[in-house]
N, C-alpha and C positions, 0 to 999 in steps of 0.2 A: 436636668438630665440624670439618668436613674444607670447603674452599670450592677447585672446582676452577676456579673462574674460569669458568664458565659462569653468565647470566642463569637463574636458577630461574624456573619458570611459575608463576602465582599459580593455585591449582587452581580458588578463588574465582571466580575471574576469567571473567564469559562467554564462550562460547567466540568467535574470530577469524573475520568473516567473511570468507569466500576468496569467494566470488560472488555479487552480487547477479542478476537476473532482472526484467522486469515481465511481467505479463499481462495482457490487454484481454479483456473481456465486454462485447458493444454490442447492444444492441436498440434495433429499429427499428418506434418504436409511430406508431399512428396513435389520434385521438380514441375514444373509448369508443363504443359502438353504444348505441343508446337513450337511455332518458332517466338521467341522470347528475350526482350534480352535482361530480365528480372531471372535471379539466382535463388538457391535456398538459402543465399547469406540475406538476399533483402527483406526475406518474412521477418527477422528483429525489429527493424525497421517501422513496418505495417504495424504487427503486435505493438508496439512501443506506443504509438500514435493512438492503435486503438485504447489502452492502456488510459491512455492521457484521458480520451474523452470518456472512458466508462467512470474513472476518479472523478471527474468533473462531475457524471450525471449521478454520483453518491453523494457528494455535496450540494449540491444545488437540492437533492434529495432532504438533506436535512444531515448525515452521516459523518461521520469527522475522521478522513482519511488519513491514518499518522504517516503511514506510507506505502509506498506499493512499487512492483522492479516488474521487466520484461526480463525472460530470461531464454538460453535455449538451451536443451538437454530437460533438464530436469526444475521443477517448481527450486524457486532458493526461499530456503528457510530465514524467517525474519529471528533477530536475535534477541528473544525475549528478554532474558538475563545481560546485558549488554557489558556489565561493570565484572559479570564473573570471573572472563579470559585475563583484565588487568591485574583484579587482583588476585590470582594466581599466579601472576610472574613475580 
């Protein structure tokens, strides 16, 4: 066995991500027509569910979801810099 001084890659090893990405999906619901007894509090709900399964069909795709939120209002920002806020205090 020969070691030429280079770090071997662990082949185990997941592959390295080089790029993260986000994407937003935003619908813009109003109340239900008729009678109903679903609110615009349960579209989180829905969203959230659908959520699940669009992550699911990105992996099953091949895609390595680090993570993903349902939100209402407005898309919520993933925290690239994660360790910045700590070390600032």
């Amino acid at each position: 066995m020969a070691w030429d001084g280079e770090d071997s890659a662990d082949e185990d090893a997941p592959p390295e991500v080089v790029e993260l990405d986000s994407f937003h999906l935003g619908f813009l619901v109003g109340p239900p027509t008729g009678t109903s007894d679903l609110s615009l509090d349960s579209v989180l709900g829905l969203v959230d569910d659908a959520g699940a399964q669009v992550a699911q069909s990105l992996a099953e795709a091949g895609f390595e979801v680090v993570e993903w939120t349902a939100a209402r209002g407005a898309p919520v920002p993933f925290d690239e810099d994660g360790d910045d806020e700590e070390d600032e205090a």
